[in-house]
C-alpha positions in Angstrom: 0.0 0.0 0.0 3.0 2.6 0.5 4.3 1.7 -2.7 1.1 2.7 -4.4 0.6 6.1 -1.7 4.1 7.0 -3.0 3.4 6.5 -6.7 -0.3 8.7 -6.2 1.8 11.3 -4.4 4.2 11.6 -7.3 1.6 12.1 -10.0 -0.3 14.6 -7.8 3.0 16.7 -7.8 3.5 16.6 -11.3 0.6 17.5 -11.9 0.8 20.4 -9.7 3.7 21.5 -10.9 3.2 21.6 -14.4 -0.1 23.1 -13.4 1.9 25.8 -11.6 4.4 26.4 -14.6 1.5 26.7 -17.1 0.3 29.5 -14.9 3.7 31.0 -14.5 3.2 30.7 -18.5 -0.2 32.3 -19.0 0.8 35.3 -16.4 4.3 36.3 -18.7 3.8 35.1 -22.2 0.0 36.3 -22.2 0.3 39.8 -21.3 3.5 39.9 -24.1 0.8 38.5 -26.8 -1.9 40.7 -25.9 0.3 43.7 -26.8 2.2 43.0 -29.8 -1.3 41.2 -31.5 -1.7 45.0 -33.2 2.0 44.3 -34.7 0.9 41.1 -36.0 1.8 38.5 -34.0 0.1 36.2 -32.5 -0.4 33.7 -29.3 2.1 31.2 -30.6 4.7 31.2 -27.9 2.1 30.6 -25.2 0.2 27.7 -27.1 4.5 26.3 -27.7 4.8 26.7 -23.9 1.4 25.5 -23.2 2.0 22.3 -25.4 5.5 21.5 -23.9 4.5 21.6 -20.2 1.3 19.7 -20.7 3.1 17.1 -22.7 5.8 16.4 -20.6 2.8 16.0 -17.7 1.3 13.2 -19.9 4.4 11.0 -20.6 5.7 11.9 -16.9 2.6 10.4 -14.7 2.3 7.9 -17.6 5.6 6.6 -16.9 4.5 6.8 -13.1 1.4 4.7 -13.9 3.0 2.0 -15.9 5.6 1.3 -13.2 2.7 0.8 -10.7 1.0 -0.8 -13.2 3.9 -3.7 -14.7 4.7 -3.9 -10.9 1.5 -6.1 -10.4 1.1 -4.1 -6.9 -2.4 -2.8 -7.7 -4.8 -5.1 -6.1 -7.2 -5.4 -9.5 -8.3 -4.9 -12.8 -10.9 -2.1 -11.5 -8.4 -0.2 -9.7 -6.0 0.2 -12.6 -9.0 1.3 -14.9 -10.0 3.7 -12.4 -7.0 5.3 -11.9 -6.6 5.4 -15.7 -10.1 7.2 -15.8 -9.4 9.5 -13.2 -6.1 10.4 -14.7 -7.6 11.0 -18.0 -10.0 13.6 -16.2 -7.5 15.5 -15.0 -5.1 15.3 -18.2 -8.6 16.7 -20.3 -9.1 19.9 -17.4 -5.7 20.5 -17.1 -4.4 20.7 -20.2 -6.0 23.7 -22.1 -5.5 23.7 -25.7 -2.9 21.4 -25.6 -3.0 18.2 -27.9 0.3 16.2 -26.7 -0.5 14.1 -29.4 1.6 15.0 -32.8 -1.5 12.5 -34.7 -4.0 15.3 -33.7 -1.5 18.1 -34.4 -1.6 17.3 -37.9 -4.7 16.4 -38.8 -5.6 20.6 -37.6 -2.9 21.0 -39.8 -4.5 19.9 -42.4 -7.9 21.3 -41.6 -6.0 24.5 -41.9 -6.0 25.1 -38.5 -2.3 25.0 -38.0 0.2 26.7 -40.1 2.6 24.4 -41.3 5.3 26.2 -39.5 3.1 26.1 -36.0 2.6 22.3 -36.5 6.2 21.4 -37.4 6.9 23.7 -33.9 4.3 21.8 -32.0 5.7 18.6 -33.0 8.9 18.7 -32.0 8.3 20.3 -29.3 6.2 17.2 -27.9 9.0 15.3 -28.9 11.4 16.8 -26.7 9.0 17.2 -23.9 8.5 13.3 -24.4 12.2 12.8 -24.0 12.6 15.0 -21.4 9.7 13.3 -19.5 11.7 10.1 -19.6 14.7 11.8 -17.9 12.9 13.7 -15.4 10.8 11.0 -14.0 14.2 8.6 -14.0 15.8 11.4 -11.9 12.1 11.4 -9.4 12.9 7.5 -8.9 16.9 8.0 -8.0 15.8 9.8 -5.3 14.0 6.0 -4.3 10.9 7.3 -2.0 9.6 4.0 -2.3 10.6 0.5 -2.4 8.7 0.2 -6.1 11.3 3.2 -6.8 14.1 1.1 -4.7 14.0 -1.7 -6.8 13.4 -0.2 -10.4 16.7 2.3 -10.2 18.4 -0.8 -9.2 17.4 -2.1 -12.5 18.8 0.5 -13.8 15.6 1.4 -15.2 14.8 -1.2 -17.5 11.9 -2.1 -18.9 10.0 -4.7 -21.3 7.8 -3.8 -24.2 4.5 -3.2 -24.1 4.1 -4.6 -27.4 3.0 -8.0 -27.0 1.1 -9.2 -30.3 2.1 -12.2 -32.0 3.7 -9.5 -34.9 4.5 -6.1 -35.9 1.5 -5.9 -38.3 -0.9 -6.8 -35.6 0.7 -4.8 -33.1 0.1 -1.2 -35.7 -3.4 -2.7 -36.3 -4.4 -2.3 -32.5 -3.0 0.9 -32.7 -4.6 2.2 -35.4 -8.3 1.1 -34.1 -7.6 2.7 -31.5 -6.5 6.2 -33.1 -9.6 5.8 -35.3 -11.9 4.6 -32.8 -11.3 7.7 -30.5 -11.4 10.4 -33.4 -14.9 8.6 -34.7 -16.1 8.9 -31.3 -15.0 12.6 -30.9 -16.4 13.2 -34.7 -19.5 12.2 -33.8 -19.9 13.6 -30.7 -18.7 17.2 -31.4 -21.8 18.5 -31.0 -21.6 17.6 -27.1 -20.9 20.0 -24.6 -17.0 20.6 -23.2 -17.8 18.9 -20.0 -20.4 16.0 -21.6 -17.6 15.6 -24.2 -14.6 15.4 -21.6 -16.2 12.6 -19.6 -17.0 10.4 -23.0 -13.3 10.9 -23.9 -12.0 10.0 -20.4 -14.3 6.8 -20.8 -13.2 5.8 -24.2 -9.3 5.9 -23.4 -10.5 3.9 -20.6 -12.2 1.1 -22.2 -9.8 1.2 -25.2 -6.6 0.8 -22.5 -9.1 -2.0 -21.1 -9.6 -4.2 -24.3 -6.1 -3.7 -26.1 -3.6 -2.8 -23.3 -2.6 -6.4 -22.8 -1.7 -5.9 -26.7 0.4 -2.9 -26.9 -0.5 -0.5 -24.2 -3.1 0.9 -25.9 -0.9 4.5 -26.6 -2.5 5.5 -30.1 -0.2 8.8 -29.7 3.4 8.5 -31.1 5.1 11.0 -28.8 3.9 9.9 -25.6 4.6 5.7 -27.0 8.2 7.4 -27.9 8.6 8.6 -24.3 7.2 5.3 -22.1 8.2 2.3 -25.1 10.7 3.3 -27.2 14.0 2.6 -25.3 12.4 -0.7 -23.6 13.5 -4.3 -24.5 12.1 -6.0 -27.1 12.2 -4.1 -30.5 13.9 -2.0 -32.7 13.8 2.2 -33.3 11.9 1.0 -36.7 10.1 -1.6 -35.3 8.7 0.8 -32.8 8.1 3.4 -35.1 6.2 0.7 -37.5 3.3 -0.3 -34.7 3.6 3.0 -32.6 4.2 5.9 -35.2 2.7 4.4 -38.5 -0.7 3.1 -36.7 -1.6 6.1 -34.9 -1.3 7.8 -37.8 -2.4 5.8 -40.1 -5.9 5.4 -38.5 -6.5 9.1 -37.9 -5.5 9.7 -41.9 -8.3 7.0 -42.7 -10.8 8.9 -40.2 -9.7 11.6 -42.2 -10.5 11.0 -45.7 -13.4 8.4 -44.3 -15.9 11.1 -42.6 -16.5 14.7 -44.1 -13.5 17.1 -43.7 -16.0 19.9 -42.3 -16.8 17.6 -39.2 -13.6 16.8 -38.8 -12.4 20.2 -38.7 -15.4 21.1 -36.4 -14.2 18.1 -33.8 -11.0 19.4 -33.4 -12.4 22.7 -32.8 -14.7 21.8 -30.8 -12.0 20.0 -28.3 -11.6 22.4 -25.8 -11.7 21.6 -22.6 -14.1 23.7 -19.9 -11.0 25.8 -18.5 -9.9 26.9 -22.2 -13.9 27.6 -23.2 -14.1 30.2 -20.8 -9.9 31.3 -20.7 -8.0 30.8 -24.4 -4.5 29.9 -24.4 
């Protein structure tokens, strides 16, 4: 039970924290946009800063999570999926008009959302926050505040795949249901409002981590997969990149050209959560 107090503690501080530094961001790079808007610029370095911290928040209690999780300390089935939904909650009314997810980034690319220049920015930068995730959360467990923590720096933090299908193929197949599966659901349901719409995510992510996350974790978002999978045992860089990269993608693309570009485009606009409704990034 300390083990899993220790491990709640730590995602509670990150949280907070990151909640505190995108304050810190709204209260100096805000006021800055606001002024120069009349020169022609706009809120870009706040959504940039905005993205970064809410990413590396995502891949950071993630990594958390699936240390509790692969421990096998939780007690049952309905207490990981609960945690999951309750983390997923706080992700969606934390997290403004952040994506984390470069799959989402471009697909407001190309509903002309994003400039190609804004997008490129926003990927990367969720790339590096994903990395950086990795180290920072490495650094949390050297300081070993709990036995779970003990043990796993001992290790020298290694880890084994999450990918656990019979083949690559398979393995980018679950992935890209699951990419598809959430943007249908969100495609549909645009018309919902934030808070209805928040919950039905949360409880999608949920059930999709429920049915295929004995298959490959059920990521379905290639920066956050490249922060918690990608330097594990098991596979490759390519082989990675083939079930974690090419089937996120590949599904969203498909939801893409499959439903009408207008709805599309209204989804993603309409993903917002209740914070950024009523207070833009």
């Amino acid at each position: 039970m300390e083990n899993i107090l220790v491990s709640m503690g730590t995602v509670a501080s990150m949280v907070t924290v990151c909640q505190v530094l995108r304050h810190i961001a709204r209260e100096f790079l805000k006021p800055r946009c606001l002024m120069e808007r009349g020169g022609g610029l706009s809120t870009t370095p706040l959504q940039l800063a905005i993205e970064f911290i809410s990413t590396l928040q995502l891949c950071m209690c993630t990594h958390e999570l699936k240390l509790l999780s692969d421990s096998g300390l939780l007690p049952g089935l309905g207490l990981s999926l609960a945690m999951v939904y309750l983390i997923t909650l706080v992700h969606l009314t934390t997290f403004g008009s952040a994506s984390c997810n470069p799959v989402n980034t471009l697909e407001r690319f190309l509903c002309g959302q994003y400039s190609g220049r804004l997008a490129l920015s926003k990927v990367l930068l969720q790339v590096v926050a994903a990395l950086a995730a990795r180290r920072v959360t490495e650094t949390i467990w050297a300081l070993r505040m709990s036995d779970l923590h003990w043990h796993h720096c001992q290790n020298h933090f290694k880890c084994t795949s999450a990918l656990k299908t019979s083949t690559l193929s398979n393995g980018m197949f679950v992935e890209f249901s699951c990419a598809f599966s959430l943007r249908a659901v969100i495609v549909r349901f645009h018309h919902l409002s934030a808070n209805h719409r928040m919950f039905l995510v949360a409880g999608l992510i949920t059930f999709l981590v429920f049915a295929a996350g004995g298959l490959t974790g059920a990521v379905f978002n290639p920066a956050l997969a490249f922060s918690i999978t990608f330097h594990c045992d098991g596979y490759t860089f390519l082989e990675y990149s083939f079930a974690y990269w090419l089937g996120p993608l590949l599904g969203a693309l498909t939801a893409v050209l499959l439903f009408d570009k207008k709805m599309v485009c209204c989804a993603n606009a309409a993903v917002q959560t209740p914070r950024s409704t009523k207070k833009r990034d």
